[in-house]
TORLOLO-690315 format. One record per residue (C-alpha): residue number from 1; chain; x, y, z. Coordinates in pm, 1 decimal. Example, Ala and Ser with C-alpha at 12.3 -4.5 7.8 and 13.67 -1.06 7.14 Angstrom:
2
(1; 'A'; (1230.0; -450.0; 780.0))
(2; 'A'; (1367.0; -106.0; 714.0))
//
This chain:
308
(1; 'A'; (466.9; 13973.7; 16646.0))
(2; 'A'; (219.0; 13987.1; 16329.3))
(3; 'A'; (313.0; 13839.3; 15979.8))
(4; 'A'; (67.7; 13970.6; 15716.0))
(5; 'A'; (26.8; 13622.5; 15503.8))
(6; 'A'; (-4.4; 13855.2; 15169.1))
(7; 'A'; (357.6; 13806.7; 15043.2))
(8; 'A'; (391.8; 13647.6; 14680.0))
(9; 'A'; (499.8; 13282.0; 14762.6))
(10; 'A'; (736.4; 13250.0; 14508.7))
(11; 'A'; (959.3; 13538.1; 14658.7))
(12; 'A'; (992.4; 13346.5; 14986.4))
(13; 'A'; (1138.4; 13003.5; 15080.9))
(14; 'A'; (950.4; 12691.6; 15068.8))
(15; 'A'; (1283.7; 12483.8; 15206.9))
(16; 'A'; (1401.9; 12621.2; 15605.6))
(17; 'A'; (1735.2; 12454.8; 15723.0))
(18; 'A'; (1712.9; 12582.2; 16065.4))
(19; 'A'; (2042.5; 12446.6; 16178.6))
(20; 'A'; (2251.8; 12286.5; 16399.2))
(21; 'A'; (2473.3; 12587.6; 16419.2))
(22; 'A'; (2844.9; 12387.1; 16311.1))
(23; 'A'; (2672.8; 12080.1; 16156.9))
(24; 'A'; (2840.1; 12147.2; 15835.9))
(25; 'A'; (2528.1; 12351.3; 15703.4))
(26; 'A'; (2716.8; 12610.5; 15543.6))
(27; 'A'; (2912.5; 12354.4; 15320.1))
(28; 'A'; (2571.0; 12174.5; 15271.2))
(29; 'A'; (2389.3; 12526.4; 15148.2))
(30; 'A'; (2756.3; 12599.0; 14876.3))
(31; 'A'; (2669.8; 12241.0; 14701.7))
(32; 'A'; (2317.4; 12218.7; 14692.7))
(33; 'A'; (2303.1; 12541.2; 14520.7))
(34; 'A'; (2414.7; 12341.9; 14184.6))
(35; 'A'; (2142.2; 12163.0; 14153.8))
(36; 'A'; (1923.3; 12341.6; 13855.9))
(37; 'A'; (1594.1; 12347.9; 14052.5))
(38; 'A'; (1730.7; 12467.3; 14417.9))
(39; 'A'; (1793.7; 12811.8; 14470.9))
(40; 'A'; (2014.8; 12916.3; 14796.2))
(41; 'A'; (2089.1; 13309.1; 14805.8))
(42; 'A'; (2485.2; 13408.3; 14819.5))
(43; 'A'; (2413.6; 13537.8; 15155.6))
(44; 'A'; (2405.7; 13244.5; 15462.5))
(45; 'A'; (2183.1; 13325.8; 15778.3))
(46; 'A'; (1930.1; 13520.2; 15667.9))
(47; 'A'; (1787.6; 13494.1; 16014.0))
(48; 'A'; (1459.9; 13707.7; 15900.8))
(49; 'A'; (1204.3; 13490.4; 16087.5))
(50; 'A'; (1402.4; 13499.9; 16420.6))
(51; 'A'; (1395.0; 13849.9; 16457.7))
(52; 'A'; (1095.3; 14101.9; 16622.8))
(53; 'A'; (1056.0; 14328.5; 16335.0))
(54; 'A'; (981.8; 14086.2; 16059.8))
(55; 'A'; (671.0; 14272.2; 15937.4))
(56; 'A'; (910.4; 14539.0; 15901.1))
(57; 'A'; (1148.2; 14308.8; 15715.0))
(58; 'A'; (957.5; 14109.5; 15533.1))
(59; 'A'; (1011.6; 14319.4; 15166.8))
(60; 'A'; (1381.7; 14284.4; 15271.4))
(61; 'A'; (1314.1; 13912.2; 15343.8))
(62; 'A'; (1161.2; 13912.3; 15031.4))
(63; 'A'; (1451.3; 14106.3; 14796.4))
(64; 'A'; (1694.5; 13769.8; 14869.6))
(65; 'A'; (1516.1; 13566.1; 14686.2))
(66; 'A'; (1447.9; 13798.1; 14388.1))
(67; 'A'; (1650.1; 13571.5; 14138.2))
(68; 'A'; (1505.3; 13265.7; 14226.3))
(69; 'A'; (1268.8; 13238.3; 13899.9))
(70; 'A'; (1127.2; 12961.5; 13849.0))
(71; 'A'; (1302.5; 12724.3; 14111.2))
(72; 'A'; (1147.0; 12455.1; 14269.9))
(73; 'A'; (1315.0; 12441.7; 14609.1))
(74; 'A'; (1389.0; 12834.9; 14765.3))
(75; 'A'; (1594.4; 12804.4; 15052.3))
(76; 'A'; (1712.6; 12979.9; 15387.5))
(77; 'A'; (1980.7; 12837.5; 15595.6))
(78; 'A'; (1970.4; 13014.3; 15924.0))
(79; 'A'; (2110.3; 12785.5; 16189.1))
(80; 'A'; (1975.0; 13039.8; 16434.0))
(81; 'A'; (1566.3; 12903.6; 16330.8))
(82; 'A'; (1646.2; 12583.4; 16532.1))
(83; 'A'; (1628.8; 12733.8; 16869.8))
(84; 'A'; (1487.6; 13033.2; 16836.6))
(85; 'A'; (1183.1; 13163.0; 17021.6))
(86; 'A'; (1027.4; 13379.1; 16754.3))
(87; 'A'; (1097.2; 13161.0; 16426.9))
(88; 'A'; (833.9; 12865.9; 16479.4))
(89; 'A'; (522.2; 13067.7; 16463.1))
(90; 'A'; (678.1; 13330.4; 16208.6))
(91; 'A'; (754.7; 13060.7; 15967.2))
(92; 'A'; (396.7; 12883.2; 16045.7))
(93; 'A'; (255.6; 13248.2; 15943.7))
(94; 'A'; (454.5; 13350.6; 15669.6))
(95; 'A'; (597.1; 12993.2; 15523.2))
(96; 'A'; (279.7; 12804.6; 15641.3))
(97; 'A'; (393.4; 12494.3; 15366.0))
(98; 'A'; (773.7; 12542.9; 15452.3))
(99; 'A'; (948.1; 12198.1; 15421.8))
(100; 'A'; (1204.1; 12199.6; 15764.4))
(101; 'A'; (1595.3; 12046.6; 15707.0))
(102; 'A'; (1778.5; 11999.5; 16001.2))
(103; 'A'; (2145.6; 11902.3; 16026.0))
(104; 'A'; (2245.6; 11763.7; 16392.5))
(105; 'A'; (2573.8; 11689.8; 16552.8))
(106; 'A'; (2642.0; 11510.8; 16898.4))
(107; 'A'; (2606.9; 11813.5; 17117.5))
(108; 'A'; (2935.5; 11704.8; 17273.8))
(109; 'A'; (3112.5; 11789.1; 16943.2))
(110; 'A'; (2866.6; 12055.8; 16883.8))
(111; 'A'; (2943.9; 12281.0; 17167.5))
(112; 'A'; (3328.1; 12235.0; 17150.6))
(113; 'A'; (3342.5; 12345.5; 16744.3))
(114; 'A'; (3060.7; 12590.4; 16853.8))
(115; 'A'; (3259.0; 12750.0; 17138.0))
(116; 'A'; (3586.9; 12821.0; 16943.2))
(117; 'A'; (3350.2; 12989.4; 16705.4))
(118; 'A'; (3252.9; 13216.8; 16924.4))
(119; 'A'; (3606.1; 13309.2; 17095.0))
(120; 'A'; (3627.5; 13381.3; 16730.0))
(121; 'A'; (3360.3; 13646.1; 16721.8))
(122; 'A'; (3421.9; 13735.3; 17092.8))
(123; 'A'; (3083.6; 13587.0; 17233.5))
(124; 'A'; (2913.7; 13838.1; 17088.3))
(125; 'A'; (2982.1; 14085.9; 17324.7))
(126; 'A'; (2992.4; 14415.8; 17285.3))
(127; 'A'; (3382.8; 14503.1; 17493.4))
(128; 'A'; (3676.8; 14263.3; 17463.4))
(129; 'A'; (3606.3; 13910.2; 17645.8))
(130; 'A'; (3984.5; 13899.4; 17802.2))
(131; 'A'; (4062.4; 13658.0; 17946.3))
(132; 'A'; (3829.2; 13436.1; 17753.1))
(133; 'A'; (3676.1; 13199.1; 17959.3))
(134; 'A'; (3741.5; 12789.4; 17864.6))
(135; 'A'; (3421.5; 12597.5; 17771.3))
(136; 'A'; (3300.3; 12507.2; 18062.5))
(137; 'A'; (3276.9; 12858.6; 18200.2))
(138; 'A'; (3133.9; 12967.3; 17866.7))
(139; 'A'; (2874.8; 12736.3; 17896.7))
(140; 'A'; (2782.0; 12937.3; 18248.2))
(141; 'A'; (2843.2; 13288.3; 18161.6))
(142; 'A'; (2658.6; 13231.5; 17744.6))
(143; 'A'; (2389.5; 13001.1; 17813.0))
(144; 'A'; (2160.5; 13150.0; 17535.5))
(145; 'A'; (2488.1; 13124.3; 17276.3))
(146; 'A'; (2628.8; 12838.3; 17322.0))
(147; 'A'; (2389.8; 12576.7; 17570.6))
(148; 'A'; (2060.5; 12667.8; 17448.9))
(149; 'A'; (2170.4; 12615.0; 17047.1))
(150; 'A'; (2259.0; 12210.1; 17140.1))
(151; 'A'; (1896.0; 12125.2; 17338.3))
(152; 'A'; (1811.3; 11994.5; 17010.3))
(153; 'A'; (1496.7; 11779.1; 17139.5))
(154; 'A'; (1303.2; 12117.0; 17315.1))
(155; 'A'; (1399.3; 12302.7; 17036.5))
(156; 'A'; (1196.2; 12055.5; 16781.7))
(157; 'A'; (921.7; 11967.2; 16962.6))
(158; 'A'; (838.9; 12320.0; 16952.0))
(159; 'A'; (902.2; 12290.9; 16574.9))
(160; 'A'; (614.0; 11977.0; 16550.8))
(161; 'A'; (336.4; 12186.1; 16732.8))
(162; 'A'; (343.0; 12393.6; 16428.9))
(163; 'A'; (480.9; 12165.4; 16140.7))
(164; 'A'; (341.8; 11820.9; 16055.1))
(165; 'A'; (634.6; 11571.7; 16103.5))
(166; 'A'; (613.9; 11430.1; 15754.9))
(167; 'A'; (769.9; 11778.1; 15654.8))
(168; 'A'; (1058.6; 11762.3; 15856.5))
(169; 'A'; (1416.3; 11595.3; 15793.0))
(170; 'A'; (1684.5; 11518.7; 16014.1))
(171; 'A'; (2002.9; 11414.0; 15880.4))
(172; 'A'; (2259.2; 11307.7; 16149.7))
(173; 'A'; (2625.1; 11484.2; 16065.5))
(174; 'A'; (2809.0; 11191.8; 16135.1))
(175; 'A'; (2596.7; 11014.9; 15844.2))
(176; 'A'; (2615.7; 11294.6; 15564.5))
(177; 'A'; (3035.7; 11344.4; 15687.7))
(178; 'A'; (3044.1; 10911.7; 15565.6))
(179; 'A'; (2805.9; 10877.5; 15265.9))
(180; 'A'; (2738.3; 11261.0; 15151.5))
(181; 'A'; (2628.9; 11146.1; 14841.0))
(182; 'A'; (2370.6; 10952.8; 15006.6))
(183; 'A'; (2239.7; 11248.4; 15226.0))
(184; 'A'; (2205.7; 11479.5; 14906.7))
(185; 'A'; (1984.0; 11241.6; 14783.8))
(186; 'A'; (1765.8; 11202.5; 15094.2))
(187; 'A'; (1721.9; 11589.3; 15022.8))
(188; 'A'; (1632.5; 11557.5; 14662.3))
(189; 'A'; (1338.6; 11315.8; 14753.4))
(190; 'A'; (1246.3; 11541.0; 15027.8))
(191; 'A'; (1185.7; 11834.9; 14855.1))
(192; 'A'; (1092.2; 11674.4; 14541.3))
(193; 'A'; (1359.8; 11771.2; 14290.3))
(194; 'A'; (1560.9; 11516.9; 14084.3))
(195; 'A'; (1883.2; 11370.7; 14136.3))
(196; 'A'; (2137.9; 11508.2; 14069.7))
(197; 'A'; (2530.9; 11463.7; 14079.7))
(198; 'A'; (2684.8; 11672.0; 14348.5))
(199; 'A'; (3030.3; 11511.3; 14286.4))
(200; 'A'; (3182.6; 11843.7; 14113.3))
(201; 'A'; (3068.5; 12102.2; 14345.2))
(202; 'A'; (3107.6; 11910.9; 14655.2))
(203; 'A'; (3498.7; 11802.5; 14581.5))
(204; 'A'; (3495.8; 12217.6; 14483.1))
(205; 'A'; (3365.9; 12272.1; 14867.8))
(206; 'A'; (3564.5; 12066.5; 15009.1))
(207; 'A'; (3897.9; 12219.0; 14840.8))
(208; 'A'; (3798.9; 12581.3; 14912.4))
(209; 'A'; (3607.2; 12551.5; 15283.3))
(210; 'A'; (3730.9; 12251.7; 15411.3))
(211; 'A'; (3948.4; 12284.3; 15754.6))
(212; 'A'; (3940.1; 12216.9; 16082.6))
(213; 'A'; (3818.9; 12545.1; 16292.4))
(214; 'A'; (4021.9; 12827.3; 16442.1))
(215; 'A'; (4203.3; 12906.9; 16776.2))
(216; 'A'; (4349.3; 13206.3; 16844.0))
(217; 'A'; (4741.0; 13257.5; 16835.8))
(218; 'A'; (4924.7; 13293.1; 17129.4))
(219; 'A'; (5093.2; 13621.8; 17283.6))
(220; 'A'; (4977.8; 13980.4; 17128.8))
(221; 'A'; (4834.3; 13870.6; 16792.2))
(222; 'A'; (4564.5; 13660.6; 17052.9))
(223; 'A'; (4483.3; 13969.2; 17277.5))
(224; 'A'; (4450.9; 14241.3; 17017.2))
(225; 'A'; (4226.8; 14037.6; 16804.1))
(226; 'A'; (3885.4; 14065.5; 17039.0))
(227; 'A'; (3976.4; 14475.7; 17058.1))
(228; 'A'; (3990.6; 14487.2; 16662.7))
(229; 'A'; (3673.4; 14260.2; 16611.0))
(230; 'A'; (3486.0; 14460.6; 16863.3))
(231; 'A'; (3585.8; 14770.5; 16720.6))
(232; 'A'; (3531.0; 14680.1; 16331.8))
(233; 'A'; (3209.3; 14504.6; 16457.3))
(234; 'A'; (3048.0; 14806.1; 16674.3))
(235; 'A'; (3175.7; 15106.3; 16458.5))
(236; 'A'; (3273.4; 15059.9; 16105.6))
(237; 'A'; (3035.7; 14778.2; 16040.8))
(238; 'A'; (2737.9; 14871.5; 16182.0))
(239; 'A'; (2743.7; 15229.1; 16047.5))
(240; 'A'; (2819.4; 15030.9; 15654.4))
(241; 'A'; (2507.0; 14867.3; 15768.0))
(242; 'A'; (2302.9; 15168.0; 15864.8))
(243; 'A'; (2428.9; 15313.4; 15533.1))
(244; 'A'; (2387.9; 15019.7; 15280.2))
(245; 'A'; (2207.2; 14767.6; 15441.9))
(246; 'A'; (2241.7; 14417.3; 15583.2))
(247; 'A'; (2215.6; 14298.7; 15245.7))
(248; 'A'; (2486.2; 14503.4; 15054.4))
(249; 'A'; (2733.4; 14508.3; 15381.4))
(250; 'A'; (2725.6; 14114.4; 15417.0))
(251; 'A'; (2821.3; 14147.6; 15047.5))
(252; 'A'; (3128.7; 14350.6; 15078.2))
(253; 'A'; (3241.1; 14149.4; 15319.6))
(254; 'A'; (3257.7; 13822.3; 15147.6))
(255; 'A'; (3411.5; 13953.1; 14853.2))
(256; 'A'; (3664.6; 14124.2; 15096.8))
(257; 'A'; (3704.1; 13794.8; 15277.2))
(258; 'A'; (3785.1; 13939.4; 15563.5))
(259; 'A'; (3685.5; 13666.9; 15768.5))
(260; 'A'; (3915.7; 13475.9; 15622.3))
(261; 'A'; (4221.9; 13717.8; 15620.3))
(262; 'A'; (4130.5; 13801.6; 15995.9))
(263; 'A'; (4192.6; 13443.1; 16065.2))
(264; 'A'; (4511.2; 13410.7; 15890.9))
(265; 'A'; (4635.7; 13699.9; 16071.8))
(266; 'A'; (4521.2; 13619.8; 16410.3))
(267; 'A'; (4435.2; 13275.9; 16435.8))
(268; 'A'; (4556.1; 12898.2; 16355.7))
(269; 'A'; (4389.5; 12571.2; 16252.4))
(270; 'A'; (4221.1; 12326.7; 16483.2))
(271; 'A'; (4176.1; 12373.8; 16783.7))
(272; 'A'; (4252.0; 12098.9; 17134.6))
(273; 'A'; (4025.1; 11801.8; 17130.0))
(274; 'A'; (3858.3; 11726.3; 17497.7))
(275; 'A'; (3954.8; 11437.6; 17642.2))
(276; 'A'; (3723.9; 11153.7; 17772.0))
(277; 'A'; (3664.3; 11289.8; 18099.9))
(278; 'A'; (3509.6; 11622.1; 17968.9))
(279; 'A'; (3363.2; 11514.0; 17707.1))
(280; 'A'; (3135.7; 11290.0; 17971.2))
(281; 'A'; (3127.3; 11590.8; 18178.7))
(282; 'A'; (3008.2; 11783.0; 17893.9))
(283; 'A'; (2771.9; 11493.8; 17792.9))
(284; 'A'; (2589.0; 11444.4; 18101.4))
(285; 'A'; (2464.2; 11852.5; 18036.1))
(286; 'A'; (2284.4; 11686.1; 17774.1))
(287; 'A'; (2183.5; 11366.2; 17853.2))
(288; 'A'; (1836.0; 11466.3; 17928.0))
(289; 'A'; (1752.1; 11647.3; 17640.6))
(290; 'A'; (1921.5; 11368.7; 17400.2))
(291; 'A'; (1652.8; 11112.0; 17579.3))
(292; 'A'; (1376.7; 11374.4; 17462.2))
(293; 'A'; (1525.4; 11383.9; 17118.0))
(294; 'A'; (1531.8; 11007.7; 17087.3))
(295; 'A'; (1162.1; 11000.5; 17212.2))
(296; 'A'; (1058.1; 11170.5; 16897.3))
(297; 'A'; (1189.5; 10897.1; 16709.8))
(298; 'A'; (1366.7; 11127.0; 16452.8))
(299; 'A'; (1671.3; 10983.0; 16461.9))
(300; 'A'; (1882.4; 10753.4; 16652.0))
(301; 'A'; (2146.0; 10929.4; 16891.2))
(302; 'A'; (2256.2; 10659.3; 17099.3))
(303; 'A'; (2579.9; 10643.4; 16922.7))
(304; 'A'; (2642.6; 11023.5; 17088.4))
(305; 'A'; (2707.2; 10874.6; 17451.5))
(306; 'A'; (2994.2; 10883.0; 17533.6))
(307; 'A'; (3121.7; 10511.0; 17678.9))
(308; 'A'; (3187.1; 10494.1; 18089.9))
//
């Protein structure tokens, strides 16, 4: 893959939050987009430097941060970046002075929110995944979706051969779910923007996005839902996007909210907790990688183990 370095800086990012994928980034990109000098396009997941084809993509890349004038701080939030193969040395070519965010979760928590997400969008499979399989299968049959996205220590040391560490930030989910406030204003000094008082549009977040993740309902509603999503998903949607563009179709979609009315059509809140013998079953998947995390001294994760 080839990036041609040539594109105008100020109609790229200069801020990459590269994840954890259900680390509460998507609540973090709705409320940082008050502040007067960050810019965050409507559209999450741009996921631009993960793909092959960037230097096919790059104008597109380019067109969602067209209204960004004269902001300081130009962000993407693509949760994918984190453990991507391609994104490192894409963003090192085409962001070379990219400042990195990362939001991480214990992996334990991590892949159980993460999991339900993807019953949600059917693992990303192209025919119905019926019956769905419980985590622990998951985790066997969807490595690269659901195992891979949680080996958050590989995953940044491959970051640091290409960024310096000064221009990375990890921020611990546990830590911005108690002091928020505090967290925000890590990110300010980080990325070199003023203060500023989050209080409105976070309390505006939490009343509109806040909940607890999504199981499906039992009985039919629960086995037509994967033959809908695939359906919508492989026929309807992709030909909107052929048509439109990714841009446009994402677009239409959130002003349908049709995420949102799927789920209160097929789905209910929350979903079962694991109990303390699988979550040290799930725990000891990651133990290794957690001890590689904590070697790079970027933050402390010995609070993640589970005790026993």
């Amino acid at each position: 893959m080839r990036v041609e370095p040539a594109a105008p800086a100020k109609r790229l990012p200069n801020l990459l939050c590269l994840g954890a994928a259900k680390a509460g980034t998507t609540a973090l990109a709705t409320i940082i987009a008050a502040h007067p000098d960050i810019f965050v396009p409507p559209q999450k997941e741009l996921n631009a430097l993960h793909y092959d084809d960037l230097d096919s993509r790059t104008e597109e890349y380019m067109a969602y941060f067209r209204d960004a004038g004269d902001a300081a701080v130009r962000c993407d939030f693509s949760v994918r970046y984190l453990s991507s193969p391609n994104a490192p040395a894409a963003a090192a070519r085409l962001t070379p002075d990219a400042r990195l965010l990362v939001i991480l979760r214990n992996p334990v928590d991590q892949i159980q929110s993460h999991y339900w997400h993807l019953r949600r969008q059917n693992f990303h499979q192209a025919r119905p995944v019926h019956p769905a399989p419980d985590l622990f299968e998951a985790l066997d049959l969807y490595p690269d979706l659901l195992l891979e996205p949680a080996l958050y220590g590989r995953h940044l040391e491959r970051w640091l051969t290409l960024f310096p560490r000064e221009r990375l930030l990890v921020i611990d989910h546990a830590d911005m779910s108690r002091d928020l406030q505090g967290a925000l204003a890590r990110i300010c000094e980080f990325t070199g923007v003023d203060r500023f008082d989050f209080t409105a549009a976070a309390d505006q977040t939490s009343a509109r996005d806040g909940r607890a993740g999504v199981q499906p309902r039992a009985g039919l509603a629960g086995r037509l839902f994967p033959l809908l999503y695939v359906g919508v998903s492989q026929g309807p949607y992709r030909w909107l996007k052929r048509k439109i563009g990714v841009e446009r179709s994402d677009w239409l979609k959130r002003v349908l909210r049709l995420r949102e009315a799927s789920e209160a059509l097929f789905f209910k809140s929350g979903y079962p907790r694991l109990d303390e013998v699988a979550r040290r079953r799930l725990q000891a998947r990651f133990e290794e990688d957690r001890q590689r995390l904590e070697r790079l001294d970027l933050i402390d994760t010995s609070h993640w183990r589970v005790a026993g």
